[in-house]
C-alpha positions in Angstrom: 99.8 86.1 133.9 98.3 82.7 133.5 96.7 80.7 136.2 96.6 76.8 136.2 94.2 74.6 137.7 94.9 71.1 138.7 91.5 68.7 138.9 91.9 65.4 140.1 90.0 62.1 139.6 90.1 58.7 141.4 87.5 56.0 139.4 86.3 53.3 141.3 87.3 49.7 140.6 86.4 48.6 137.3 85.6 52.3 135.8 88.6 53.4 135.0 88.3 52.9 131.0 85.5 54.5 130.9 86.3 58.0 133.6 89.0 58.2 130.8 86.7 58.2 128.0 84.5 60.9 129.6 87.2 63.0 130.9 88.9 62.8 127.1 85.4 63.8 125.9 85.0 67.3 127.8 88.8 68.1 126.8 88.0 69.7 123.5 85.0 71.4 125.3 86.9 72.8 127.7 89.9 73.8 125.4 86.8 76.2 123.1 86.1 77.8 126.2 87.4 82.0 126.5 89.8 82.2 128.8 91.2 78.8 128.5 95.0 78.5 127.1 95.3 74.5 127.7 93.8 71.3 128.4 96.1 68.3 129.2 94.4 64.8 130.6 97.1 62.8 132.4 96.7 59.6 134.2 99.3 58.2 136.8 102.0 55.1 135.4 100.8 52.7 138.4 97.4 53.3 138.8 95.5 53.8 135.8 92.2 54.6 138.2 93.7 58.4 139.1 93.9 60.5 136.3 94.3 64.5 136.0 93.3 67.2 134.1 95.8 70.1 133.8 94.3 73.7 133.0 96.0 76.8 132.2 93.4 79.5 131.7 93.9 83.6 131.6 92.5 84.0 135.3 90.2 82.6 137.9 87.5 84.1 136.6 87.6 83.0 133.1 87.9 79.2 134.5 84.9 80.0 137.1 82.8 81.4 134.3 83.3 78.2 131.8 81.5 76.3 134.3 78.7 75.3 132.6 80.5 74.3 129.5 79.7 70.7 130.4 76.2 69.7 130.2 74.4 68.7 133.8 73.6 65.9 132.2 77.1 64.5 131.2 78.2 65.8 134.6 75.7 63.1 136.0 76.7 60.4 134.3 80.3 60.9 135.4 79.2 60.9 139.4 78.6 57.4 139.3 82.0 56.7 137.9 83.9 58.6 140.7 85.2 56.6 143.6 85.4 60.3 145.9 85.2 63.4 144.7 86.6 65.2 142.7 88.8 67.9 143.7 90.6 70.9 142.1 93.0 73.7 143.1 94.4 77.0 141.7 98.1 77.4 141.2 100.8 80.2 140.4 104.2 81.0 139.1 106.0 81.9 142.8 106.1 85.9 143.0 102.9 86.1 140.9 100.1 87.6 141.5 96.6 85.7 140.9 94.2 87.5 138.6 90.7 87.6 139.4 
């Protein structure tokens, strides 16, 4: 059973292009990663500043464990493009049970 994990991003005014361009950077990074099963980036039809990324990995743990698959220093960079912060959950099929 797969877990997926939903991140989501707001950009402050006038960094939207580039939030996109780092977020479409650490796709394929994320995507090498064991555990992970998919990567989509997704950003909302009237308001191009809040975008998503949609995981599906093999369990909490195997997301929890990549991490560190993004460099600190990239991860830096990205802070000052973020309006709040990011935030994340964990989601299920109903009736599943979560691996850990």
């Amino acid at each position: 059973m797969a877990i997926t994990r939903i991140n989501h991003f707001e950009a402050k005014s006038g960094s939207a292009a580039d939030l996109r361009a780092f977020l479409t950077s650490v796709v394929s990074v994320i995507e090498a990663t064991p555990g992970c099963r998919s990567v989509r980036l997704l950003e909302a039809l009237d308001e191009p500043q809040q975008l998503v990324i949609v995981e599906v990995w093999e369990s909490v743990a195997a997301h929890q464990a990549a991490a560190g698959a993004i460099p600190a220093s990239q991860l830096e960079k990205a802070m000052a493009l973020f309006a709040a912060p990011p935030t994340g959950t964990y989601y299920r099929e109903p009736g599943d049970r979560p691996p850990r």
